[in-house]
Phi, psi and omega in degrees: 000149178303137134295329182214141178225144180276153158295351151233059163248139195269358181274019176222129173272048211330158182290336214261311184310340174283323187296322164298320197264312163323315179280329183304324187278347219197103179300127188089355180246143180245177184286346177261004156282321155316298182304319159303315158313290189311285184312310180328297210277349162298296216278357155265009165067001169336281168356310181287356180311135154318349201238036170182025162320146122233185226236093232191135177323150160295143022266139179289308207308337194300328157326280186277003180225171187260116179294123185255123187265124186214176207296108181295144185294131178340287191305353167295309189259069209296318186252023171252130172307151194284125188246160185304168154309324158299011169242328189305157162285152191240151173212161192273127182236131181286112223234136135257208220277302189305336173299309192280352156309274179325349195267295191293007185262324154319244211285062182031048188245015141267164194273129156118198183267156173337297203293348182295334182266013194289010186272314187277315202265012168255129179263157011298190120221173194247170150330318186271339182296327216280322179278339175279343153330274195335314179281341157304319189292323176310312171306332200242115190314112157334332151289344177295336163302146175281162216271355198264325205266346142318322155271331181307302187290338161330289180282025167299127140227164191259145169295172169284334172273332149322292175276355157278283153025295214273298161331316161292325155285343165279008193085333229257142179281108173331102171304185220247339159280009170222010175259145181087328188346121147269041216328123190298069195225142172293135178088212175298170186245164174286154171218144159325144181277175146203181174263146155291151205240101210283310174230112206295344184259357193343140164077004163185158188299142178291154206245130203290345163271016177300309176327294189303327164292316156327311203278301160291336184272324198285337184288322171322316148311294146348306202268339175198079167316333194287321188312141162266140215300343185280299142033284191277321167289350166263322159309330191272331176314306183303303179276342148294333187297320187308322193237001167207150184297145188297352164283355147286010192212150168281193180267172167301286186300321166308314185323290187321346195248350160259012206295328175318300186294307195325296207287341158286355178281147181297152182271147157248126192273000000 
């Protein structure tokens, strides 16, 4: 897990600067409406989905789950004196929906009084209280949290790629700070999970250097199993580009998101 992630490093957002850049595109929404969105979707484990897996070296979770920063375990900092939480050193823990329940209930940051959570925030609890948190939490209007629990899911942060995944199965229009996004990372690159797919365009025409970019990924692959697949899709794009004009071939990051399909398909002779 990150111990520390900067505010300029671009593969990460915080929930509240996305909600602030989210609200600016979109008229009539304020940020703490967007914010009401982010929370629905901690607290319906939405994040946690299979169908918005990505798929990225280890640790994958630093990818797929929403990052929380809370009070790093003693024995990490062995010589810092014990300080309130908000002071103690901290470090970002890749979180799902109940952790961050269990966060906000350690610092009285639910919403109504302690004791309305005493169900949830007393052990033993089963399974089923834990999901009817969740679905209370879901539910229950973002202003209605106090303000310590308001800056907490604020400041959660997500990758960038994560959260287009997640925006794109909801449907919702990609702002304009997550279109073209690359992820900055050494090695495999994050990709959408997906099924492989016999035709990567379904529902529109195949655009005619797809066969040749297919053809090329698979000899490269052939030829250096080792390449990563963001590798292989910008070499085969690059030399395509050489033989069919560029409103025939796809970008590169689609090629990434089928690199799964290209390489099961069988080569045909």
């Amino acid at each position: 897990m990150p111990s520390h992630i900067s505010p300029l490093d671009g593969n990460y957002i915080s929930l509240k600067r996305a909600a602030h850049l989210i609200a600016q595109e979109q008229s009539g929404i304020e940020p703490d409406e967007i914010m009401e969105t982010f929370k629905h979707a901690l607290f319906s484990r939405e994040f946690e989905r299979q169908e918005i897996a990505i798929e990225m070296m280890p640790p994958t979770e630093d990818w797929n789950l929403p990052l929380l920063r809370i009070e790093a375990p003693p024995t990490r900092w062995p010589a810092a004196p014990r300080l309130p939480i908000d002071r103690a050193p901290q470090e970002y823990l890749a979180v799902k929906g109940p952790t961050i329940a269990d966060v906000l209930g350690e610092r009285d940051a639910l919403p109504g009084r302690p004791d309305d959570w005493s169900r949830f925030t007393t052990f033993p609890r089963d399974a089923e209280i834990v999901d009817a948190t969740l679905n209370a939490l879901a539910h229950i209007p973002y202003p209605a949290f106090p303000a310590e629990g308001r800056a907490l899911l604020g400041n959660i942060m997500l990758a960038r790629v994560k959260l287009r995944a997640w925006m794109e199965f909801k449907r919702y229009p990609i702002p304009t700070f997550l279109q073209g996004y690359t992820p900055l990372v050494h090695g495999e690159p994050p990709a959408l999970a997906e099924k492989p797919q016999a035709n990567p365009s379904r529902g529109r025409p195949r655009k005619t250097g797809w066969p040749r970019i297919e053809e090329l990924i698979r000899e490269m692959h052939a030829a250096r199993p080792e390449t990563t697949h963001m590798t292989l899709a910008i070499d085969a794009c690059k030399q395509a580009a050489a033989e069919f004009p560029s409103e025939e071939l796809p970008s590169w990051e689609t090629v990434l998101r089928h690199m799964k399909a290209i390489l099961s398909e069988p080569t045909l002779h």
